[in-house]
N, C-alpha and C positions, 0 to 999 in steps of 0.2 A: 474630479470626484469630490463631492461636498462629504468630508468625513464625520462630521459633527452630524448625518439623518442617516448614519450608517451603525450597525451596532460592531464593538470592537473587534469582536472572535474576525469580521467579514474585511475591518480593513486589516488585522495580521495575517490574515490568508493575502490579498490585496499587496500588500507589501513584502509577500514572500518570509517572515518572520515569527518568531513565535516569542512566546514571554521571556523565554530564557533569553534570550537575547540573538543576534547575531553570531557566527564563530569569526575569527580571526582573521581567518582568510578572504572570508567574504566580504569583513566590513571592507577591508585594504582593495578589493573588488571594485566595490562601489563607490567609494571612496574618489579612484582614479575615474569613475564613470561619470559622478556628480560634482569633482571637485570640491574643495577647502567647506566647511561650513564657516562664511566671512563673507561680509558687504565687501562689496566690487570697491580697491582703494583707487582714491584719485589719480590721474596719469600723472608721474612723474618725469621731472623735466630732464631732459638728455646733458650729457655733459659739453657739450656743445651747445644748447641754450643759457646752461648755468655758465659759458668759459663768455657769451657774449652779452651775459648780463654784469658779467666784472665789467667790462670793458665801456657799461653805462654812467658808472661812476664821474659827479664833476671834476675830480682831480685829473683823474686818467683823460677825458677829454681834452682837459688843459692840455698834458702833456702831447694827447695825439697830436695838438694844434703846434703845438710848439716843434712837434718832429716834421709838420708838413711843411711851417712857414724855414726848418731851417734846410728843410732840402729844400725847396723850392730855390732858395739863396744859396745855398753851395752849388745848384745846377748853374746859377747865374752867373756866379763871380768862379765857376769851372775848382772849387776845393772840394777835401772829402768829405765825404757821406757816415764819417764818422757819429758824429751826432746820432744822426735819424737812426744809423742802425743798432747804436748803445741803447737808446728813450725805447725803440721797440721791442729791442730784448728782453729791457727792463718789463716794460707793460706785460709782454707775454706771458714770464715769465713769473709776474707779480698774479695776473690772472690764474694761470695755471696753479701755483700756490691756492688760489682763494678759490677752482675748484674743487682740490685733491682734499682740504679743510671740509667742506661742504659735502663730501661724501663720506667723508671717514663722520665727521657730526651726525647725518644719517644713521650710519650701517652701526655706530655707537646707540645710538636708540633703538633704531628696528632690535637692537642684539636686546636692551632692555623690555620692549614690547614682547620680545618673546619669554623672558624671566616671567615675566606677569601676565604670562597669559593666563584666562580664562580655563578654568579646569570642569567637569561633568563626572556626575556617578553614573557611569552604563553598565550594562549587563553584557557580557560578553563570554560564550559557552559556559551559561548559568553560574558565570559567577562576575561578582560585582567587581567593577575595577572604576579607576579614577580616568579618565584619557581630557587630553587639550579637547575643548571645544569645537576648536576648528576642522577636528578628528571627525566629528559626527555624523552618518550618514542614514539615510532615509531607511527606516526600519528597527534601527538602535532601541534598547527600551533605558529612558531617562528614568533616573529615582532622585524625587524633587523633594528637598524640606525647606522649612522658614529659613533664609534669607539668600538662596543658592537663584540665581539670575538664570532665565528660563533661556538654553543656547538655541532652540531652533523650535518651530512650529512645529505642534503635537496633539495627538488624540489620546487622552486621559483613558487609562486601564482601569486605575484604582484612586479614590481622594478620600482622605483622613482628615475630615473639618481643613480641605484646604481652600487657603484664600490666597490670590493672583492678581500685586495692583497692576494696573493694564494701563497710566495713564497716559504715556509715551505714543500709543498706540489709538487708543480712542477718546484721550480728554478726560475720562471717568476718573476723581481721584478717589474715589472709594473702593478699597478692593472688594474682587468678585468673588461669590463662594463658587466654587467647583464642584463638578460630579463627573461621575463615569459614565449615565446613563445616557441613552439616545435620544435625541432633540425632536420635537415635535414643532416642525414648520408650519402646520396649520394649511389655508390657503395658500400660501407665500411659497414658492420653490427656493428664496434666499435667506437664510436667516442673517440679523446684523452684525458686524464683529464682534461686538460688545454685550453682545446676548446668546454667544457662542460659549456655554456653559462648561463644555467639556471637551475645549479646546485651550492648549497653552501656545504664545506665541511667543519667537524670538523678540527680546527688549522690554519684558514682563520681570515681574519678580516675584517668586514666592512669600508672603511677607505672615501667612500663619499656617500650620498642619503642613501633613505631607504626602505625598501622591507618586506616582509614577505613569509614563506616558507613551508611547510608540512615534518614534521621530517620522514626520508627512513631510516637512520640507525643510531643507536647509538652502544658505545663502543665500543667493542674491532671488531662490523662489520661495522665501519666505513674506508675510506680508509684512512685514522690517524691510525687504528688500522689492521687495514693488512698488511702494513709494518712495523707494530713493532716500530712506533716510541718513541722514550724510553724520557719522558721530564726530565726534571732536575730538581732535586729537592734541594728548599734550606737545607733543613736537612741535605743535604750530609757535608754541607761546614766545615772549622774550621774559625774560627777566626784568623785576625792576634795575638791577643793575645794569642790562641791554639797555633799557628805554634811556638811562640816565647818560650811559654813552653815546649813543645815539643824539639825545641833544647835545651834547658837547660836542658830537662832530658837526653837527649843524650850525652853531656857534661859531666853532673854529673855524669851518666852510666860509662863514660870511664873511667873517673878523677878517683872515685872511683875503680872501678875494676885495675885500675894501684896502688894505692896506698892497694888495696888488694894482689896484686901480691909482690909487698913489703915486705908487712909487714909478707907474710907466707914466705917466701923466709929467710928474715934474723931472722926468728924464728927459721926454722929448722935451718939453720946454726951457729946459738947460742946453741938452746938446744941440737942439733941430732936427726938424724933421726928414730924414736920412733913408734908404733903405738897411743900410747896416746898423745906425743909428734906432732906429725901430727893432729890429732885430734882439739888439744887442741888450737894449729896456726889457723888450721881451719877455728874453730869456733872465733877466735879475726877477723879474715878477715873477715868474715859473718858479725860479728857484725859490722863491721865499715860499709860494705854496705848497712844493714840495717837502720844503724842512717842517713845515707849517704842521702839515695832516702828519698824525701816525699812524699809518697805510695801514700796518697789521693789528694794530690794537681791537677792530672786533673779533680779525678770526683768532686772536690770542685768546678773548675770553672766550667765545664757542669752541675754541678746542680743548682749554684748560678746564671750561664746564663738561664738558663730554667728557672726558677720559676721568675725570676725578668723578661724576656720574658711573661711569662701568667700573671704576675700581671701588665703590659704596656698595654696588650689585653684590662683589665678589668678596664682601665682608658681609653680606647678609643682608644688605641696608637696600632694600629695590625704589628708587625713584622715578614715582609715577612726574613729578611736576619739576622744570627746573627750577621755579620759584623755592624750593622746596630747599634749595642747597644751599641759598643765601638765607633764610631763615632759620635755618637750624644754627645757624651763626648769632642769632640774635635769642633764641630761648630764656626762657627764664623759668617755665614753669612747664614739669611734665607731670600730667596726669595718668596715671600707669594700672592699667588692670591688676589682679593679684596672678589670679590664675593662668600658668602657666605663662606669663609673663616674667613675672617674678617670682616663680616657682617652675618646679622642672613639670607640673601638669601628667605626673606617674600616680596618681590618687591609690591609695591601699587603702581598704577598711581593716583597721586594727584593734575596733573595738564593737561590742554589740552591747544595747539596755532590754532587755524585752524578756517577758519568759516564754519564749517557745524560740527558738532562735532558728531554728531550720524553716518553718512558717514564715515571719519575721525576711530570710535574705530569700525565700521562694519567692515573695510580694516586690521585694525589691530586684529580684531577676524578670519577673514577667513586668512590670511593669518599667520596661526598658527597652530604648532601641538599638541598644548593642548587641551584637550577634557573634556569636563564637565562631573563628574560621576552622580550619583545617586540623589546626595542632590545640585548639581548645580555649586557646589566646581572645579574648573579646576585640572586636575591632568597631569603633563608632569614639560617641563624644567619651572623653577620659574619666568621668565622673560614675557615667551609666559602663562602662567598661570596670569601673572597679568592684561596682555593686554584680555582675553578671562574675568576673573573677572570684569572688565572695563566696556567690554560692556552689557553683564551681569547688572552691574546697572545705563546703561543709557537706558536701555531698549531695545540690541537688542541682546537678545540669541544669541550663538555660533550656538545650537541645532537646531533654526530655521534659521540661516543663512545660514547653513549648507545645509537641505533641501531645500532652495529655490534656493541657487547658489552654489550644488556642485562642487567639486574638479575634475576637470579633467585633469591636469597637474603641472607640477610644478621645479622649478631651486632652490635644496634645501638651505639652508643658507651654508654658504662658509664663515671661518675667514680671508679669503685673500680678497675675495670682500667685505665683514661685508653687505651682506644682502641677501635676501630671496624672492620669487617670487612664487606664486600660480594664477593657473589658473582657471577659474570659466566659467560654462553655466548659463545663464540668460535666464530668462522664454519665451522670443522671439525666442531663437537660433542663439543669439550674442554671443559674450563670452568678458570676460574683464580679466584682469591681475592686480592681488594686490601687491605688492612690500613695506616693509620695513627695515628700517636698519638704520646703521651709517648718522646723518642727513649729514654730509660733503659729503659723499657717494652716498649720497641719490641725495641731490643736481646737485651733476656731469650730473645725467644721468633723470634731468628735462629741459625740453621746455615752460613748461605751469606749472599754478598756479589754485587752485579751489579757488575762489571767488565769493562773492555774487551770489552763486546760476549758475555761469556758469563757465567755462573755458577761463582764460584770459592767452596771450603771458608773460613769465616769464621774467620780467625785472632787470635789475642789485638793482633797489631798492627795489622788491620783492625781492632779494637774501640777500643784505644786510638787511633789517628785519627780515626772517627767522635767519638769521646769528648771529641779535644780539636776536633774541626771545631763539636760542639756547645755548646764552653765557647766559643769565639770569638766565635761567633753572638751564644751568652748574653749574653757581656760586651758586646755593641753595642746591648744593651736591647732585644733580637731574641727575638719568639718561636718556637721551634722545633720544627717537626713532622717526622718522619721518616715514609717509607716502603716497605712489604713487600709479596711477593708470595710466592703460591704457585700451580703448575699442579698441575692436577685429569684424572685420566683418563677421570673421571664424573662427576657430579652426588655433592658430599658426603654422605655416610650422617647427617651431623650437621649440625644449625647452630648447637650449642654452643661456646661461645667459646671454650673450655678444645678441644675436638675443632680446631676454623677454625687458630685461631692459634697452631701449633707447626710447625716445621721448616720457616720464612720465611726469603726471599732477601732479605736489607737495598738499597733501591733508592737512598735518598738521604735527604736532608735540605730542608729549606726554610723559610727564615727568613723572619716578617713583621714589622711594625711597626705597634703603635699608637700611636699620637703621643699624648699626655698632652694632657687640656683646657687650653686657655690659663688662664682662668679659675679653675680648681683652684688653681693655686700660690698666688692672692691667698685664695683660701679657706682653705688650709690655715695661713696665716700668721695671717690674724683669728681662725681656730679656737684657735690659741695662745695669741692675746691674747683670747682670751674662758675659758682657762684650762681647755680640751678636749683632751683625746691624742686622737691622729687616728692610727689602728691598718692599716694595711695588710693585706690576707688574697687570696692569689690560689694558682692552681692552675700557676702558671707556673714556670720554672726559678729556683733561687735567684739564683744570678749577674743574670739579668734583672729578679726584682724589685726587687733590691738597686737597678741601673743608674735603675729608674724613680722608686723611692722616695727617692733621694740627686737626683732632679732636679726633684720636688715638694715637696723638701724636708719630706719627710714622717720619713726616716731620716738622724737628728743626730749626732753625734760623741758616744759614750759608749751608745749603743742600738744592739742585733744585732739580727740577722736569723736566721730560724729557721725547718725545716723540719719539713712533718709527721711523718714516717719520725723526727728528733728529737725531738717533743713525745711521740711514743710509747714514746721511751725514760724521762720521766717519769714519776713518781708524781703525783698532784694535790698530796698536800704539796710534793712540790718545784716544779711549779710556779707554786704559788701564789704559793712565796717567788720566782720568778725572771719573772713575767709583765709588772711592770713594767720591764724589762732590753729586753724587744722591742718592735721595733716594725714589721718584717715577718713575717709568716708566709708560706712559699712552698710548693707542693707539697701543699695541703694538701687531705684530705677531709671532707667532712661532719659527723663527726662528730670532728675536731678543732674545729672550727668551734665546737659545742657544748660543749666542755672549754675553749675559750677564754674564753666568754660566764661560764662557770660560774666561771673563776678569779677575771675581773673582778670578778663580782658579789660571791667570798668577799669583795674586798679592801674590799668598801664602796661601790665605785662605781658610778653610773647606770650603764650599756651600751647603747650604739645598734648594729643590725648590719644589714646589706644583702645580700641574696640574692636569687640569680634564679631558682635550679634548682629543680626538687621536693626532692632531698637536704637544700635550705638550710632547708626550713620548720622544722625541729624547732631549728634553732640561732633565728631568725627569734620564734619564739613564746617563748624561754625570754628573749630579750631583756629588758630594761627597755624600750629602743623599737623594734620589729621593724619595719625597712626595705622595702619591696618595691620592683622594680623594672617601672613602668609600660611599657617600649617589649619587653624583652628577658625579662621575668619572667615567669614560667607562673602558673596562675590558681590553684596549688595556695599560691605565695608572696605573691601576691598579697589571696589570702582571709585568712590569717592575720596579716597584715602590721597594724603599726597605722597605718602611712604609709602612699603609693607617692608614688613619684618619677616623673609623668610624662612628664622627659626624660632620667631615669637617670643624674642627675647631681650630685657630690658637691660641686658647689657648692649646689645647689639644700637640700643637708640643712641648709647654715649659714646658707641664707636664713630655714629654715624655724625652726630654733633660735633665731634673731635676732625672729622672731616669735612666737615661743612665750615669749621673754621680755617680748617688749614688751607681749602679751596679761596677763601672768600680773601684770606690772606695774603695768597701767593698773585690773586689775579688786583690785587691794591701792589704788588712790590711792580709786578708789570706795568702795570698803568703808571705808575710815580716815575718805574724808568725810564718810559718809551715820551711820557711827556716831558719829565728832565732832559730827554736827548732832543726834541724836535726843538725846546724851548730853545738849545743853546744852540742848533744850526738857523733858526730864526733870528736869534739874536746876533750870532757870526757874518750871517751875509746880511742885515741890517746896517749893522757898524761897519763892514766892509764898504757896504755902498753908502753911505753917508760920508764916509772917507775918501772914496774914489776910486778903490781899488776893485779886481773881482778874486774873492778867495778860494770860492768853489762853485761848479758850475752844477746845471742838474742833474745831468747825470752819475755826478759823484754823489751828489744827495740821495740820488733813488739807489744807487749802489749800496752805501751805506743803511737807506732804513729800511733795503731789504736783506743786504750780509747780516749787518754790526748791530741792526736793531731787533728782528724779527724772532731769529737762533736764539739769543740770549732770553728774551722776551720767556718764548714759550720754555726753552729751562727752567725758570723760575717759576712757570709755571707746574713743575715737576718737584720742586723743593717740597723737603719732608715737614711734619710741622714744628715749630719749633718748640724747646723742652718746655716755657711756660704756657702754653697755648690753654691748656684745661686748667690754669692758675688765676686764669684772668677773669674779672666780671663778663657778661656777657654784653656785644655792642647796641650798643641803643638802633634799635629799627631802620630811623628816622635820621640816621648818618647820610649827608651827602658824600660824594666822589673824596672832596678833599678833607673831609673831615679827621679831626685829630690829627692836623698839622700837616695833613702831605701836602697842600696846598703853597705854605709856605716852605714844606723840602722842594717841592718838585722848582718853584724860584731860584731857593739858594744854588742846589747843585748844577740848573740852570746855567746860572750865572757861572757858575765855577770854571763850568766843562768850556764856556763860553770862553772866559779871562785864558784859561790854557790852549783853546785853539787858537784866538789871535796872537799868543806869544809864539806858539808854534810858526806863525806865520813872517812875522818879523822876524826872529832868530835864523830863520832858511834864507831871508833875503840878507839878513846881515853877513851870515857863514857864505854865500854866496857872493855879494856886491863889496863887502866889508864896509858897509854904512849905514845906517838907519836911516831910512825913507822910508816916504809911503807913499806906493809906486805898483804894479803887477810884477810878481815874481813868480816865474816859474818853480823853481824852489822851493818859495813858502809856500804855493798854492799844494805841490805834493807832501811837503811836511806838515801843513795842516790838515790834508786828508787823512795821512798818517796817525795821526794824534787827534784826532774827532774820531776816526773809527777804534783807534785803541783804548783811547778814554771812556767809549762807553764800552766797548770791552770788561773794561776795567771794573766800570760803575756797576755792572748788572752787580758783578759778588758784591758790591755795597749794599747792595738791595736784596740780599740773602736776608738778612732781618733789617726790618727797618729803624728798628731803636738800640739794638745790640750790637756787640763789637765782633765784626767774623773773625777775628781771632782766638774769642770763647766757643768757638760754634762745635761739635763735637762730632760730627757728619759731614759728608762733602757730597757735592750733586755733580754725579759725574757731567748728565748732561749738559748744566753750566761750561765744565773744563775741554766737552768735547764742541760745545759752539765758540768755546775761543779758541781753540786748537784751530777749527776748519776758519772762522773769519781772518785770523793772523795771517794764515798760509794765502785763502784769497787776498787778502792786500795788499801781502808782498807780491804777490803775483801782479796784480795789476800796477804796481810802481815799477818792478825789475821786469818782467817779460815783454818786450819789445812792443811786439805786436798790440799787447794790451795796454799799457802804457804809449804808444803813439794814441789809440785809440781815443782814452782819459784824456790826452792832452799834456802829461806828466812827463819831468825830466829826472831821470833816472841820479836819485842822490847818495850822497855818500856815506861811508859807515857810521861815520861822526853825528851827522844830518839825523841817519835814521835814529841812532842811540838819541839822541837831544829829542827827537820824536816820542821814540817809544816811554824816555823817563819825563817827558811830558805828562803822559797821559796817565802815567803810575800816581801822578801825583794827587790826583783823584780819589784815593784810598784814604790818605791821612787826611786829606782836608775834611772828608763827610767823617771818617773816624773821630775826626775831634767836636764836629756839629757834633752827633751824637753825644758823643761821652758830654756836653756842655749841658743838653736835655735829660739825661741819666743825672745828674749833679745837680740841677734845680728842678728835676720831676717833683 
């Protein structure tokens, strides 16, 4: 049915449906009949393709190779099959991990996809309610305002100067005006999509006025969904810090695999060319590649991003992007809406200027889209809520305002004009027009003054009183709206704003208040001491921002205040040079908002920004971290956001920052550990085989970095943050991996772990043969297992902070004590239990052996405790 040559009454008969909307029972009906309103997601992979895409991996192939050529050779030479069945356990087993990572990373996002989901005003047994999007079903009646994202294909009931940009869908970037009326095809039985005037379609956006619409098709039979438009999804992304890991395993990949090529190369040509001999090079090449890679270091950081990802959700903080987590690490500068950001967004009017004041808050209830629910309460935007409360207890209902001078037109509010116009019939079959906004604004476009009961010629003295009646306000940290009227002899010829609002009677004034969040002022002080400018940006009077930003202590002694109407008398050179001087913006629009973002950014610095409105997305997306606002935010800011603030609250950005650091932290102690440890099993069997000996074989290597490495690893990744974490400057962007000296820790400790495995290994042969040689020792080879896995044991609590003494620390991470606890118990197990221990290869050592082991690897503590304390002393 082509509903756009149908008139409306015929497609809600057609649809089973009436204006009030569907009942409850029935959407849930249909719902199960039509399925999700959602594009068809792409087929995801089974856990079975994801278990044999581990096992694609160069390393893993290495090692396959290595388990075939050594059964192959234990079938030969008639020994066990020990090897092949350790290297396959391992691989499985290692797989299997990098499955179980890869779903829980998933089901941690889907869990955030659905945080953020997409929300709709429907109508549901006549009365408005909010439901998921994906709820929607064929019949539902949508009510659509600027900047709420259009959820599914619809046939427009009612439009209030609404405009639809459609570009996604037909190219057009111009948005469309809308109407309700029925389409004339002409000769043509098809009209085009983009000349389908009184049709909304899913992947549109409301971007002016407001309408409402009869849902015709959801998912995948939407025209969104018959061309297969495929959205993007942030899950797809990696992080610059993925990407940066990613080439250092590709490095390492090489580095390694050359320096394996090596070393079998002048093996065989030392020993000759052997079957065991081959064999035996081999497996030293494996092993160095095994020490070499640290197997778990991506899914460390995809797990340690996800779950400190779901644990931001559950502090309010919703992360649409994971870029989003390593940046907040980097901020310098957040630019923070006032309203209800950094106020509780409760607006009272506590004060009126006007003489007729029941007149006065009548103009400012009809001339609002907030509506009184059940108990009398107004529900809609907080501002038009407190004016409809207002009059409410001066005694004159919305409810019955409503009925006696409905709405017949209207020139919606507009942040370029800053004001709003409603049309009204009067019980004679006059009509009049209410107007309020911006009092400077409002001003312009007055002729006349309501006084004593009449209408008098607005004089320059009337202007200066109002003028200064609105500085007074200002000054008491009052928001201020003024209001106009106009009588009509007819029904207006126009409902252009520019025709509506000229030759207005000035009614009054009305001051409200938002009280500033308690909680802010402690935020904006740890903002400081975490070495953040915290920017101020609102649409409200100067004099008031000024009063609210000197009592958040956001605007200091030596920083102005500055309006948009001023930023426009700038150049970008000038104020590029002048942008650190502010620290209010007041009066501002849109696209100052964007020339803010853009000075920041010349001067070098990260930029955070928060918006609610559609206008804000373009400043929002140019950000370094684009804020949305979860309660008050339209879906157009919300989509392009890389945050949302589910309670729109500017403490909630410093929680999220305080988190982004501790994430960005915890996943640098892992990296410096996991490559301190492989550095020193690379450098162990290096030196072992340049000496001649073998001191560990692969399989104790992949034992190791998947017990002794892996556990400890993602513990750290669980560590809380540390006490100075929001004391600290913020880190420069443009940090590589090893920057700020891990580069040369992850060397020293290296070497350290290195120096105590090979003592380990001597010392067992010595306490063994009672000689010093350098020779294969069974012995040493199990006490320097012993003491490489307990070393780095050891090391991870080193890596509880990375510059501080864990003996200051005031916290303990159990999960740290509970991956030494379970690796302890596995390696003794596989030294003493028989079975596992023939397996290894390992000779069962004595109490002495094991203590000389285990205070081996203790010894790990005080060595890095003293690095430390040496950079603490010349920092």
């Amino acid at each position: 049915m082509k509903e756009y040559l149908e008139k409306s009454s015929k497609i809600l008969d057609e649809l089973q449906t009436t204006e009030q909307g569907l009942s409850e029972a029935e959407a849930a009906r249909r719902l199960s009949e039509h399925g999700p309103n959602r594009l068809a997601a792409g087929k995801k992979k089974s856990n079975l393709q994801r278990f044999f895409e581990e096992l694609k991996d160069p390393m893993i192939l290495i090692l396959l190779a290595a388990a075939l050529i050594s059964g192959i050779t234990s079938a030969y030479e008639g020994e066990s099959y020990a090897d092949v069945v350790i290297i396959l356990t391992v691989v499985i087993i290692n797989a299997v991990l990098g499955v179980l990572q890869e779903s829980k990373a998933e089901k941690a996002i889907e869990a955030l996809q659905e945080i953020a989901a997409a929300t709709s005003k429907v109508m549901r047994g006549g009365k408005m309610e909010v439901k998921k999007s994906e709820e929607l079903v064929p019949g539902d009646i949508v009510i659509l305002e600027a900047g709420d994202a259009v959820p599914a294909d619809g046939r427009i009931l009612e439009s209030a100067s609404m405009k639809i940009e459609e570009a996604a869908l037909t190219g057009e970037s111009v948005p469309v005006n809308k109407t309700a009326d029925v389409l004339n095809a002409g000769a043509a039985s098809e009209v085009p999509l983009g000349d389908r005037k009184n049709m909304v379609y899913m992947g549109s956006t409301v971007v002016y006025g407001r309408g409402r619409a009869v849902i015709t098709g959801t998912g995948m039979k939407t025209e969104m969904g018959k061309i297969a438009h495929v959205l993007t999804q942030s899950a797809d992304e990696s992080t610059p810090l993925q990407k940066r890991l990613n080439q250092l395993s590709k490095i390492l990949s090489v580095m390694v695999l050359a320096i394996c090529a090596v070393i079998f190369v002048v093996g065989i040509l030392k020993e000759g060319v052997t079957p065991q001999n081959i064999l035996n090079t081999f497996m030293v090449a494996v092993s160095l590649a095994v020490a070499a890679i640290p197997e778990g270091l991506a899914a460390v950081v995809t797990i340690v991003l996800s779950i400190g990802v779901t644990k931001m959700s559950k502090r309010n903080a919703v992360i649409r992007k994971l870029t989003a987590v390593e940046t907040l690490g980097c901020t310098q500068v957040i630019c923070s809406d006032k309203t209800g950001t950094l106020t509780q967004n409760k607006m009272t009017v506590v004060k009126h200027e006007g003489s007729d004041i029941k007149r006065l808050v009548s103009v400012m209830a009809l001339c609002s889209d907030a509506e009184p629910d059940e108990n009398g309460e107004a529900v809609g935007e907080p501002t038009e809520c407190a004016l409809v409360n207002d009059a409410q207890k001066e005694g004159c209902p919305k409810k019955s305002l409503s009925v006696q001078y409905p709405r017949v037109g209207e020139a919606p509010f507009d942040s370029m004009r800053k004001r709003m116009t409603t049309i009204h019939r009067a019980n004679d079959g006059t009509y009049f027009s209410c107007t309020k906004g911006a009092p400077d604004e409002i001003l312009k476009r007055c002729t006349s003054v309501w006084r004593d009961g009449r209408k008098q010629p607005m004089t320059e003295a009337f202007r200066q009183e109002i003028l200064s009646q609105n500085k007074a306000m200002a000054d008491q940290a009052l928001r201020v709206l003024a209001a106009a009227g106009r009588a009509w002899n007819q029904m207006p010829s126009s409902q252009e704003p520019d025709f509506l609002e000229q030759d207005l009677c000035f009614l009054g004034l009305c001051g409200m208040i938002d009280p500033v969040r308690p909680e802010v002022v402690d935020a904006i002080r740890e903002c400081r001491g975490a070495g953040i400018r915290p920017v101020m940006i609102t649409g409200d009077h100067k004099d008031t921002a000024v009063a609210i930003a000197k009592e958040l202590g956001i605007l200091e002694a030596g920083w102005k205040a500055v309006t948009g109407a001023e930023i426009d008398q700038l150049s970008d050179e000038e104020l590029d040079r002048r942008i650190e001087e502010y620290a209010v913006y007041a009066r501002v629009q849109p696209e100052h908002k964007v020339r803010i973002v853009d000075a920041w950014k010349r001067k070098g610095r990260i930029t955070a920004m928060t918006g609610d409105g559609v206008n804000d997305a373009p400043s929002i997306k140019r950000a370094d971290i684009g804020i949305g606002m979860g309660i008050t935010g339209t879906d157009v800011t919300k989509n392009v956001a890389d945050m949302v603030l589910a309670d729109d609250n500017f403490a909630t950005i410093i929680a999220a920052v305080e988190e982004g650091r501790r994430i960005y932290d915890n996943i640098r102690k892992a990296i410096q550990f996991l490559l301190a440890s492989n550095l020193a099993e690379v450098l162990s069997i290096f030196c072992a085989t340049l000496m001649g000996f073998t001191i560990l074989n692969p399989v104790h290597l992949l034992w190791i970095n998947l017990i002794t490495d892996c556990f400890p690893a993602l513990a750290l990744g669980m560590e809380d943050g540390e006490a100075d974490i929001m004391k600290r400057p913020p880190r420069n962007a443009d940090d590589g991996i090893f920057a700020d000296g891990l580069g040369f820790d992850v060397a020293f400790q290296g070497i350290v772990i290195t120096v105590l495995t090979l003592a380990s290994y001597f010392i067992g042969h010595y306490l063994e043969a009672g000689r010093w040689e350098i020779v294969n020792s069974p012995d040493g080879m199990s006490m320097a297992f012993l003491t490489l896995s307990m070393v780095e044991i050891f090391h991870s609590f080193n890596m509880r902070s990375r510059k501080g003494s864990i003996f200051h620390m005031k916290h303990q991470n159990k999960y740290l004590w509970g991956a030494m606890a379970l690796s302890f118990v596995l390696t003794s197990a596989v030294i003493y239990i028989p079975v596992l221990s023939s397996a290894f290869g390992f000779e069962r050592i004595s109490a002495l052996e094991y203590d000389v082991a285990i205070g081996l690897g203790l010894l790990v503590i005080p060595a890095v405790e003293i690095s430390k304390w040496i950079r603490r002393k010349f920092a």
